[in-house]
N, C-alpha and C positions, 0 to 999 in steps of 0.2 A: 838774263846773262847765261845762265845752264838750260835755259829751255825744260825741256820735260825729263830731264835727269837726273830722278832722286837721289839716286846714289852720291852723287859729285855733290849735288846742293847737302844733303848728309853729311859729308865729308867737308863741306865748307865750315857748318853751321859747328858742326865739333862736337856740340855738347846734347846734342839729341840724332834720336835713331829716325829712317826712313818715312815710319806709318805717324810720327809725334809733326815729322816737318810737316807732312800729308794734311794731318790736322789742323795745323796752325795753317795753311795754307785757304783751306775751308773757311776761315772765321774770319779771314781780312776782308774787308771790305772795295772788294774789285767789280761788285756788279753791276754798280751805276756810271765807270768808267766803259765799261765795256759797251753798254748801253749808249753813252753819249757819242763813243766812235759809230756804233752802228745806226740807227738812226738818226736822222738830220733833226736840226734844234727847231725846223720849222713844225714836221712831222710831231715833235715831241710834245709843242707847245699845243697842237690839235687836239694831240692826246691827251692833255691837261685840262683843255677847254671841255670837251665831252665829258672828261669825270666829273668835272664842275657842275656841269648840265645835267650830267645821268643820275648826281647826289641831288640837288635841288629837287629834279622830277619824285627821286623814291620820297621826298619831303612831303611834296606837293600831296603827293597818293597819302601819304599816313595824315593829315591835317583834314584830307576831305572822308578819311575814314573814319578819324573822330567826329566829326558834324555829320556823319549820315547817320540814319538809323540803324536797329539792328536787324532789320529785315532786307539788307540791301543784301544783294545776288554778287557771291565770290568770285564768278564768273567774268565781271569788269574787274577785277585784279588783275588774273592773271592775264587777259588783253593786255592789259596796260605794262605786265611786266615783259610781256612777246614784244609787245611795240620798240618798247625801252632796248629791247638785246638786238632786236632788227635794224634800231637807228644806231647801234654803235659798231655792227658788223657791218654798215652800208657808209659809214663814216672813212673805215679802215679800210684801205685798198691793199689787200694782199701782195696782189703782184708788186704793185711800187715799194713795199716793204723787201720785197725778195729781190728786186733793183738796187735796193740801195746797199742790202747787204752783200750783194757781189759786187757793187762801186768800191765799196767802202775797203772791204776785206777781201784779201784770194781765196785761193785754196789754201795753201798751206797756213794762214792766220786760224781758215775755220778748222783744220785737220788739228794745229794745236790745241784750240779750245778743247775740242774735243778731246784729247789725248789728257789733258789739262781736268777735266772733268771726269773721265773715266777713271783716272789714277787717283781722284780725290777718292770718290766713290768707292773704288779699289782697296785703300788705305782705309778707309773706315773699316769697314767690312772685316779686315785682317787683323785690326784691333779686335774688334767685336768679338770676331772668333777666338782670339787668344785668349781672351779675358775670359769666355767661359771655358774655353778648354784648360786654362789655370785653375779657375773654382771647382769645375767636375776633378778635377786629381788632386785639387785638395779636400774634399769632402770624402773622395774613393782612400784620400790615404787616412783621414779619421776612422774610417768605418772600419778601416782591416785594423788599425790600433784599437779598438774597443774590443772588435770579438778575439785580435790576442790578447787583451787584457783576461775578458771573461774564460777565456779556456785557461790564464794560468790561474784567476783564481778557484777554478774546477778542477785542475791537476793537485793545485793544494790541498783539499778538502782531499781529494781522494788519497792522498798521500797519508793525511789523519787518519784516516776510516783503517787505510791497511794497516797503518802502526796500532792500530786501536784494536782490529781484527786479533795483531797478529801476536799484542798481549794478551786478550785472550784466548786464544790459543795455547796459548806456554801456562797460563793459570790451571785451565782447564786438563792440562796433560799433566801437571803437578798434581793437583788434586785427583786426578786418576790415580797417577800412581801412589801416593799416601791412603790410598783407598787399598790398591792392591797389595801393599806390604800390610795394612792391617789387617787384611782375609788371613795373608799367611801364616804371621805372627799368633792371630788368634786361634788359626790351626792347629799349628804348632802347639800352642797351649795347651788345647782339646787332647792332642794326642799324648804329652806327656801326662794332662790329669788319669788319660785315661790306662796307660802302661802301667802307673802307679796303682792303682785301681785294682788292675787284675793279679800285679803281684802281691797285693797283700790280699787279694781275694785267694791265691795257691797256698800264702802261707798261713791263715788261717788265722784264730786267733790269738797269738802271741804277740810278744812288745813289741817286734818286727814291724810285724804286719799293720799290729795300731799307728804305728810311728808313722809308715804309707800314707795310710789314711790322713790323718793328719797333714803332713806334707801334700796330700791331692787337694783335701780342704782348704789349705793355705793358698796353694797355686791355682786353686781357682778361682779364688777371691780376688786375686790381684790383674789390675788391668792389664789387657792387652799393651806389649810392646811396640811401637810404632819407629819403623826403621828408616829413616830419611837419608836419601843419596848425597846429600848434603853434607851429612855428619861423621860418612864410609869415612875421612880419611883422620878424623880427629878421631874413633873408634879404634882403628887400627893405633895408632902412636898409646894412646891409653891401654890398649891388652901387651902392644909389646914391653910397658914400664911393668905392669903386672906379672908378666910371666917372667921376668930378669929378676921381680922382688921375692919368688919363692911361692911358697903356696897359696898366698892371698891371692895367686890369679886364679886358682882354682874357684875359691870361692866366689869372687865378682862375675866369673863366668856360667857360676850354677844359677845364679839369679835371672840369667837368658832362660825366656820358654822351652829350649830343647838341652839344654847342657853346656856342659861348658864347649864340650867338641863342635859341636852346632854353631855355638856362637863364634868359635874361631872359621871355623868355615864361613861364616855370614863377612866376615871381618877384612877377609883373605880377599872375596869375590868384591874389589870396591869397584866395579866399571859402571857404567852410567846400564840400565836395563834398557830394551828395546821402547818401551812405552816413552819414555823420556825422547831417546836419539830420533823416533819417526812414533809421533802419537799416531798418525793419520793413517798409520798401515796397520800397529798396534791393534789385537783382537782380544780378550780376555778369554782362557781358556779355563773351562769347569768339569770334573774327572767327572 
C-alpha cells in the first residue's frame, strides 16, 4: 500500500517508530510467498524431488560407512559427496531460473525487493548502533559520577586535615605564648629578688636591711606568675575596684613580681601580643 515508505507506514502504524516497523517487517513471514511467485510449482516440485534424493544418497553413504571397515580409504567420500553437488548443480538450470524470474517479475518488482531488503538491513543496523551508543553513555555517565563521588569524598578528608592542622596551630601558638609570658614573669621575679638584694646589701646590717632580705627570700620562694591574654581584661575591672577602695590596691598590686606600678602597666597594655595575632611570622627574641 506505501511501498518502501517507512515514514508514511510509521505514521500509519501510530504507535511504533521507523527502525521498530523495519523489524517487525524482518520477522513476517514473506519468503515462501515470494518464492512461490518466482519460481514455477513445476521447477519447485524438482526441487523437492532432488532434496529427497540428495538426503536418501547422504543415508545411503552413512549405512555403507557403518558396514565398512575401518581401514576403508576417505577418499570414496569425498567422490561420492563431489558426485552428489555435481548431480544437483546439473539438475538446476540456471538460465531457465533467470527466465522465469524476468517472466514472472519486472524491473521495478526486483528494484522494490531490493529497496525492501536493503532498508530491512538498514533498520537493523540503526538499532544495533543506537543501542550501543545508549550503553557507551550510560556507562561514560556512571564512570564520571564515581570519580565525582571520589574527589568529594577527598575534598572532605582534606577539609578535616586543615581544621585539624589549623587547631593545631592556635594550640601550639598558645602554648608558645604561655611560655613566653612565663620567661618574663620569672624575669621580672629574678630582677626584683635581686634589687632587694643589693639594697639591703648598701644598708648593711640593720632591721632594714634584714627585713629586705627576708622579703627576697619570701619572693623567691613563690612561683612564677603566669599572665594569660585571656584574663587581660577581667585583670583590668579587678585593679580598677581596688584602686576606687583605697589602699588595698596598693597591696594586691605589691603581690605582682615587679610592684605594684608594673602591674598596672601589665594591666593597662590588654591588646592581643604579636605571637598570638601572626604565630607564623612571630620570632622569640633573647637580650
Amino acid at each position: 500500500m506505501y511501498d518502501d515508505d517507512w515514514n508514511t507506514i510509521c505514521g500509519h502504524v501510530g504507535s511504533r517508530t521507523k527502525e521498530q516497523c523495519i523489524s517487525k517487517f524482518i520477522q513476517l513471514p514473506i519468503e515462501d510467498t515470494y518464492l512461490e511467485q518466482i519460481i514455477p510449482k513445476s521447477q519447485f516440485k524438482k526441487l523437492q524431488n532432488l532434496k529427497k534424493s540428495t538426503v536418501n544418497g547422504v543415508n545411503k553413504i552413512e549405512q555403507d560407512d557403518d558396514e565398512e571397515e575401518e581401514g576403508y580409504d576417505t577418499t570414496n567420500k569425498i567422490n561420492t559427496v563431489n558426485q552428489l553437488i555435481d548431480l544437483i548443480i546439473s539438475k538446476v538450470d540456471g538460465n531457465q531460473v533467470k527466465k522465469t524470474i524476468s517472466e514472472e517479475l519486472g524491473d521495478e518488482d526486483i528494484l522494490k525487493g531490493l529497496k525492501y531488503s536493503i532498508g530491512s538491513i538498514s533498520g537493523s543496523a540503526k538499532l544495533e548502533s543506537d543501542n550501543i551508543i545508549s550503553e557507551e553513555k550510560n556507562l561514560l555517565r556512571e564512570l564520571v559520577e564515581l570519580e565525582l563521588n571520589k574527589i568529594d569524598i577527598k575534598m572532605k578528608r582534606l577539609t578535616i586535615v586543615e581544621k585539624t592542622l589549623e587547631l593545631e596551630k592556635k594550640e601550639v601558638s598558645r602554648q608558645k605564648h604561655d611560655l613566653i609570658t612565663d620567661r618574663l614573669s620569672l624575669r621580672k621575679q629574678a630582677n626584683l629578688v635581686q634589687s632587694k638584694l643589693l639594697k639591703a646589701a648598701e644598708l648593711g646590717a640593720t632591721d632594714e636591711g634584714l627585713q629586705l632580705c627576708e622579703e627576697a627570700v619570701i619572693e623567691a620562694n613563690k612561683a612564677p606568675r603566669i599572665v594569660n591574654t585571656r584574663k587581660l581584661n577581667k585583670m583590668d575591672g579587678e585593679r580598677d575596684n581596688d584602686s576606687t577602695s583605697g589602699g588595698d590596691g596598693d597591696e594586691s598590686n605589691s603581690n605582682l613580681p615587679n610592684g605594684d606600678k608594673k602591674g598596672k602597666v601589665i594591666g593597662e597594655n590588654s591588646f592581643e601580643p604579636l605571637s598570638v595575632q601572626t604565630p607564623q611570622v612571630f620570632k622569640v627574641w633573647s637580650a
